[in-house]
N, C-alpha and C positions, 0 to 999 in steps of 0.2 A: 504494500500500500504506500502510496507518494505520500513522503512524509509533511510537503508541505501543504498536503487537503489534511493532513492530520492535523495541523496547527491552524487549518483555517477554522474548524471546525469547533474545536478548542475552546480559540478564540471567540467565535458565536456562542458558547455558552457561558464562557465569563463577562463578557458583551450584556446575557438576558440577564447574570446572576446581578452586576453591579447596577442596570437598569432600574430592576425591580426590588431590589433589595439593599439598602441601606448598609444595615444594622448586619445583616448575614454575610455580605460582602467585605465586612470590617472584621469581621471574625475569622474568613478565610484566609485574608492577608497573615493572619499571626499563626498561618497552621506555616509547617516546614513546606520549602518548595515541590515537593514530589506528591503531596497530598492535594494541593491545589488543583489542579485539573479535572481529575478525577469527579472532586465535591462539585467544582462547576458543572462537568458534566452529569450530574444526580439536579441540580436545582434547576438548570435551565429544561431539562428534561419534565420535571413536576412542576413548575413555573409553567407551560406550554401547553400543559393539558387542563391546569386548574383555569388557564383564561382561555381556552373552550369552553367550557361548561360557566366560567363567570362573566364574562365580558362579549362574546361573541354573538352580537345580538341579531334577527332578521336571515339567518343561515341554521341550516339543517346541525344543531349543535350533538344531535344524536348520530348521524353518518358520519361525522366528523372526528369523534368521538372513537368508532367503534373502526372507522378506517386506521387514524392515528395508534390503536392496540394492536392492529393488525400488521401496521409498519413496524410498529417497536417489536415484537417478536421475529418479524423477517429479518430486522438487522442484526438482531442477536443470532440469531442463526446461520445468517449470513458473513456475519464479522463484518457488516457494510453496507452505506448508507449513505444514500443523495441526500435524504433532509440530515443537515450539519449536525442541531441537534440529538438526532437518532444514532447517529452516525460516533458523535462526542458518546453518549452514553450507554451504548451496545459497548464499545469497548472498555469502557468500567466494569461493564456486569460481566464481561468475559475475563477483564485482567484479573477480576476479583472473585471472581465467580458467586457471581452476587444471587440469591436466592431467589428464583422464580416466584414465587409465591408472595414475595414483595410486592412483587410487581403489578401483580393479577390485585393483590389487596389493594394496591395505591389506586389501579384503575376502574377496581369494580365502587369505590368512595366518590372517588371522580362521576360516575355513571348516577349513582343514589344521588347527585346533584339534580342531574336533569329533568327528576321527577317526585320525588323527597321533598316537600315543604314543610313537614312534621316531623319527628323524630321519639318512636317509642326507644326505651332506656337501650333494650339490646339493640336496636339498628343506627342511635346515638356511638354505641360503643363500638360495635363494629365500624361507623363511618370516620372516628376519633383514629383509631390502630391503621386504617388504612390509608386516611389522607395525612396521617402524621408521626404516626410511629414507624411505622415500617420506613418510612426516610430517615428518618434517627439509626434503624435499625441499616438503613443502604450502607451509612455513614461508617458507622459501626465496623464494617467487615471490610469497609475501605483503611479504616484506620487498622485495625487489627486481622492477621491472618489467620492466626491458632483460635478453631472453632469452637474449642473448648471453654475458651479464654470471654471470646464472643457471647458464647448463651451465659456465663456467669454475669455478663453485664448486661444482657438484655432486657431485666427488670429494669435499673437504672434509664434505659436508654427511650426504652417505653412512657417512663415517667415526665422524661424530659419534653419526649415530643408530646403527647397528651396537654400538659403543662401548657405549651406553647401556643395549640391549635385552641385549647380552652379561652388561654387571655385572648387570640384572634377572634372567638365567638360574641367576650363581651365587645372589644372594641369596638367590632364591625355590628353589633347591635343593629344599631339605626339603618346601616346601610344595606343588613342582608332583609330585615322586616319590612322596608319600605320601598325598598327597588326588587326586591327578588320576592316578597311575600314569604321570605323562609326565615324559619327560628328551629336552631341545632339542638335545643335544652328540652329535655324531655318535659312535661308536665310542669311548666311555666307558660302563663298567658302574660306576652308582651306588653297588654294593653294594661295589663296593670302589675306591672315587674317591680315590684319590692324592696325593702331595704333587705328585709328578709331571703329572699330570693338571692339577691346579689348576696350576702352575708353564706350562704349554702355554698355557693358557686365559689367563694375565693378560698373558702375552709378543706373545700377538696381540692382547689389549684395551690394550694399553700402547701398541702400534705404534699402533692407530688412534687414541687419544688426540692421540699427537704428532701425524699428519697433522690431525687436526681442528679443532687451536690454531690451526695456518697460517691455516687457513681464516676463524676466527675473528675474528682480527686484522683479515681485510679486509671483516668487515660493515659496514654503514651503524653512524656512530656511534651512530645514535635505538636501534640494536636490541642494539648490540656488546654493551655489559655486559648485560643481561638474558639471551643467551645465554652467555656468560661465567658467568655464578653458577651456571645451570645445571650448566655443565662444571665448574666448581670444588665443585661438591656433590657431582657424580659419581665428579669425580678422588679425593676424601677418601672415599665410598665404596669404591673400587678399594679405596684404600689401608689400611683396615678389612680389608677379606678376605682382602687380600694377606698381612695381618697374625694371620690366623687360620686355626690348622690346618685340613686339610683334613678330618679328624675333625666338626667343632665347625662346620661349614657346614649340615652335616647333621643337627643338633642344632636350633641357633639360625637365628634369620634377622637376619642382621645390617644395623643401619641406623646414620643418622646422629642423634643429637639434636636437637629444635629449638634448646637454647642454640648448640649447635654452628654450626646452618646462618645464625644471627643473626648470629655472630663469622664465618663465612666472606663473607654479605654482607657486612658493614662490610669486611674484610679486602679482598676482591674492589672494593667501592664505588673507597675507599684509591688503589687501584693504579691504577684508570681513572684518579681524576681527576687523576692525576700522569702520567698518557699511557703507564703502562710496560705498558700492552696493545696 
């Protein structure tokens, strides 16, 4: 394969990851340089499928959908791929040999979009593991090769991305109930969302938080703080919402500032290199 459609390719996924992402893009910068491609290649990949089914308005968002699973399995099997994308992360899932069944979970969560406005507890859970864990878990076997090593930290890693897709649920509150007519939370009526309610929701994103630290602590140091900033962007959004009635959710979309996530890298940087992670 010509090496330089390899790095055109690459380059198109670190291209969607810095695009769309902020906060996760600042985090990839602090992993060691041989881990960086790869993770682009994982985001720009679930990046591409979640704005099908989010943003892709006035076009057939179900052929598009169920095409795009059909390519992503050819290039894996094929070791190769005209869309850049596919192409960037088929070869992840091969260098790594990343779990099929990941995959099938990230896109059958992705699908429960297109027709899911409600969410009873087990189809909640189910849609949490596979639009967000199982990419934690992609991570995971990128950063670590010993399988062994991998399912001991698979609790941890589950918790983390759960965590994450939870605080995205309250953020985008406003945005997923009023443009998409969808709410993720099982057995909460939007129209009259609580202190109460929010108080449920952050006591269980709280708990995962803690377990996730554990977790963190025992990464490879090449990858520790990169995911670390991430978690420390996220923990400071928790604590934004946590901070804001539950009124005022539903208003606003609350986020962090880039001054902000600057002072939390250096802050975060800080504390690695004094070992208190």
């Amino acid at each position: 394969m010509d090496e330089l459609y390899n790095k055109v390719c690459q380059k198109s996924s670190e291209i969607i990851t810095k695009s769309y992402s902020t906060s996760f893009s600042m985090g990839i910068r602090l992993f060691h340089k041989k881990f960086r491609p790869p993770i682009y290649g994982i985001y720009g990949f679930v990046r591409f499928a979640d704005e099908i089914v989010d943003t892709f308005y006035g076009v057939d968002k179900e052929g598009l959908l169920k095409d795009f699973r059909k390519q992503t399995f050819e290039a894996i099997n094929a070791g190769v791929s005209l869309n850049p994308v596919l192409h960037s992360f088929q070869k992840v899932v091969n260098k790594h040999n990343i779990d099929r069944n990941h995959i099938h979970a990230f896109l059958d969560s992705m699908e429960m979009d297109l027709y899911k406005q409600r969410f009873t507890r087990p189809e909640y859970e189910k849609y949490i593991y596979g639009s967000a864990e199982v990419v934690g878990l992609m991570c995971l076997e990128v950063f670590i090769s010993d399988k062994q090593r991998v399912a001991e930290l698979t609790p941890f890693a589950r918790a983390l991305g759960s965590a994450f897709q939870k605080i995205n649920f309250l953020r985008d509150l406003k945005s997923d109930y009023i443009d998409r007519e969808r709410t993720y939370f099982p057995g909460i009526n939007i129209d009259t969302f609580s202190e109460n309610d929010k108080a449920a929701l952050e006591e269980e994103i709280k708990e995962e938080f803690d377990q996730a630290f554990i977790g963190i602590k025992q990464l490879p140091k090449d990858v520790r703080l990169g995911v670390y900033v991430a978690y420390v962007y996220y923990l400071n959004l928790y604590k934004k919402i946590s901070n804001t009635p539950a009124a005022e959710i539903l208003e606003k979309r609350i986020r962090v500032k880039n001054r902000k996530k600057i002072y939390l890298l250096t802050k975060s940087s800080i504390r690695h290199s004094f070992s208190a992670l």
